[in-house]
GUMIGU-139628 format. One line per 8 residues: number of its first residue (from 1); their letters; for each residue x, y, z of N, C-alpha, C. Coordinates in steps of 0.001 Angstrom, whole numbers, plus 500000, padded with zeros to 6 digits. Layout:
<pts>
NUM = a = X Y Z X Y Z X Y Z  ... .
</pts>
This chain:
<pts>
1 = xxxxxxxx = 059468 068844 723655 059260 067517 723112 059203 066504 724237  058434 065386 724156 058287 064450 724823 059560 063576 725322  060527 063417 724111 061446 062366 724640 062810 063288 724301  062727 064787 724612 063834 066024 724203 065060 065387 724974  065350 064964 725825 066771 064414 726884 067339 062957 726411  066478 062360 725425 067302 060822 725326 067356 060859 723906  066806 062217 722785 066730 061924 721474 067492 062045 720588  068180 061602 719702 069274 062231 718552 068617 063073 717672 .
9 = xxxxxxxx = 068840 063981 718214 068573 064531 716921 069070 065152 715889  070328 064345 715723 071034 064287 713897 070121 064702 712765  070889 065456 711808 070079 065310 710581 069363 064039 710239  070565 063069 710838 070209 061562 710179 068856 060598 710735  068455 061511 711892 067674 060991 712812 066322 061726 712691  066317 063064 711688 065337 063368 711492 065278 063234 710209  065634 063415 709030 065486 062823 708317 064855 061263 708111  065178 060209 708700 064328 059154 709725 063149 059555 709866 .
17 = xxxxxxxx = 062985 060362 710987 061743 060364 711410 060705 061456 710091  061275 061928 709306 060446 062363 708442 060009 061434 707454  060662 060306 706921 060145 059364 706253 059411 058312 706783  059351 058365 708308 058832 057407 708540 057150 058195 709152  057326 059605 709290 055717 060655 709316 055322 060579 708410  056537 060938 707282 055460 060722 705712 054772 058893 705478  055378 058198 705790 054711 057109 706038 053242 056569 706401  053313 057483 707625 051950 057210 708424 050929 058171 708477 .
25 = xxxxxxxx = 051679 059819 707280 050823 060312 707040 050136 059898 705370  050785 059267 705014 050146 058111 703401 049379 057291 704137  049353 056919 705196 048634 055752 705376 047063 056319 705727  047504 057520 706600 046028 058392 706888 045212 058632 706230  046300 058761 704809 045490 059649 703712 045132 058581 702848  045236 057503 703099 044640 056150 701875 045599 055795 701254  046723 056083 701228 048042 056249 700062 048403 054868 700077  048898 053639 698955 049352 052718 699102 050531 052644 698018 .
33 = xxxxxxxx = 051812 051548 698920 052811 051094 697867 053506 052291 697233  053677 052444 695800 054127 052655 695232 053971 054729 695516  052746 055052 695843 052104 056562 696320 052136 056970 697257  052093 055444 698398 052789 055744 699586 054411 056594 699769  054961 055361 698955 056279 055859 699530 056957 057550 698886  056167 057365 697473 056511 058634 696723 056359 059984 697816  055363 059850 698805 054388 060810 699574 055869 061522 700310  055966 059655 701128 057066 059740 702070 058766 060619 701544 .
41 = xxxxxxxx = 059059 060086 700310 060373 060392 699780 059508 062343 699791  058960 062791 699546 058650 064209 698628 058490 065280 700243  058140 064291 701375 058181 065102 702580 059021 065122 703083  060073 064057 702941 061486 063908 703399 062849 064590 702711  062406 065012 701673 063042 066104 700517 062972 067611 700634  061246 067269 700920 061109 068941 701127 061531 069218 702105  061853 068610 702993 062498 069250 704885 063649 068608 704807  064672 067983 703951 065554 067420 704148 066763 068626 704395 .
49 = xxxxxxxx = 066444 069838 704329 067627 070814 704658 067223 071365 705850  066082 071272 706089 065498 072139 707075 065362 071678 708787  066963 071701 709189 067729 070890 710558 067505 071790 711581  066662 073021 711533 066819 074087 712483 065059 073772 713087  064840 074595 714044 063840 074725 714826 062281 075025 713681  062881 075757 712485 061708 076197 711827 061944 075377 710615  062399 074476 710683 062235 073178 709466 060856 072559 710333  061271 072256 711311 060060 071297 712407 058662 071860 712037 .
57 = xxxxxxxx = 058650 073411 712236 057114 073864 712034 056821 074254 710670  058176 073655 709642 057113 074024 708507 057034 072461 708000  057357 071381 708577 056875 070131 708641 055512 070109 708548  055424 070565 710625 054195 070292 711008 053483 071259 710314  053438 071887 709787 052309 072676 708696 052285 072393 707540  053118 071728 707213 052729 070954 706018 051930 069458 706184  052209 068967 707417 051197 067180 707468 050269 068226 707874  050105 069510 708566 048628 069957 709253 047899 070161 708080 .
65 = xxxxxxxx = 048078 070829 707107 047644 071372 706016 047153 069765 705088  048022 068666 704817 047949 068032 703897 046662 066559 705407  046696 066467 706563 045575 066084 706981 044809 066031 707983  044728 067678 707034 043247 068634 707863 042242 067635 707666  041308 067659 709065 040064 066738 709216 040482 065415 709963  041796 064802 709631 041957 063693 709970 042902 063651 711885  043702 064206 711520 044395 064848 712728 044638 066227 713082  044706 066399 714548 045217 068157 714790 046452 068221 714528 .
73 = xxxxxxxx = 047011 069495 715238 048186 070112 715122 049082 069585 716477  048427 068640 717368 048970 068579 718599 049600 067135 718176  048730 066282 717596 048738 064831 717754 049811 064590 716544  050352 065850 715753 051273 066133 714725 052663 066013 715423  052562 066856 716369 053997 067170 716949 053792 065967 718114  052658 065714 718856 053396 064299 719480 053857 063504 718808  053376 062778 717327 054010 061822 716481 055058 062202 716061  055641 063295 715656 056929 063690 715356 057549 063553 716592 .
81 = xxxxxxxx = 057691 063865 717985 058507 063553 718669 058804 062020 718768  057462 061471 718731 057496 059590 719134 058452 059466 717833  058208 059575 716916 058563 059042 715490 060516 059590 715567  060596 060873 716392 062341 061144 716239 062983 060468 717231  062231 060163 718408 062668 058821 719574 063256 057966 719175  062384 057322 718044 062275 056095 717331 063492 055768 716511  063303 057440 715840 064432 057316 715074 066024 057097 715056  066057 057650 716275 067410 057600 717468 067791 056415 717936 .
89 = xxxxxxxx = 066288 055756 718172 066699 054116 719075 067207 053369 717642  066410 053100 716473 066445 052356 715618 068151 052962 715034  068339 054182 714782 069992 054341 714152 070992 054038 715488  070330 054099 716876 071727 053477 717725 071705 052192 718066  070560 051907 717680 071065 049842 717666 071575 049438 716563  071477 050708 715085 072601 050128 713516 073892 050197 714152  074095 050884 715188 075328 051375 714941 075977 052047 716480  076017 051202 717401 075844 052067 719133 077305 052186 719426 .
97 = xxx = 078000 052403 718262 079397 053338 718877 079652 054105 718642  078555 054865 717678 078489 056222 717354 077394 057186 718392  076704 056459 719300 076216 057033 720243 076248 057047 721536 .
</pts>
């Protein structure tokens, strides 16, 4: 991973970053509001147990699968790393005495 040495990666931090992929993978896909977020909650559910190494690739095979044509498989797992960075910075500025 791109940012593997500075990232949290808590359940709580991927979980994060899965709602916020399902996010921007609704947005890829035309999804608005109310279908958006449903997209987001249903990808963040389906991997919400899945904290191990092969939760990650059945993520990324699930946004690969759901937008084939629109993005690869590479530009999947760079946004998942940017997006669990993110997720780390944004939960240690809620809260930077837990990190």
């Amino acid at each position: 991973m791109l940012f593997q040495s500075k990232t949290d990666t808590t359940p709580t931090a991927r979980d994060r970053r899965n709602r916020m992929a399902g996010l921007w993978a609704a947005e890829l896909l035309g999804l608005l509001g109310h279908a958006a977020r449903d997209y987001a909650h249903d990808l963040t559910h389906a991997h919400a147990q899945d904290h191990d190494g092969d939760g990650d690739e059945k993520l990324i095979q699930r946004l690969g699968k759901d937008l084939r044509g629109k993005v690869d498989i590479h530009e999947i797992r760079e946004k998942l790393s940017h997006l669990l960075h993110e997720a780390g910075r944004q939960l240690h500025h809620q809260d930077p005495d837990k990190h």
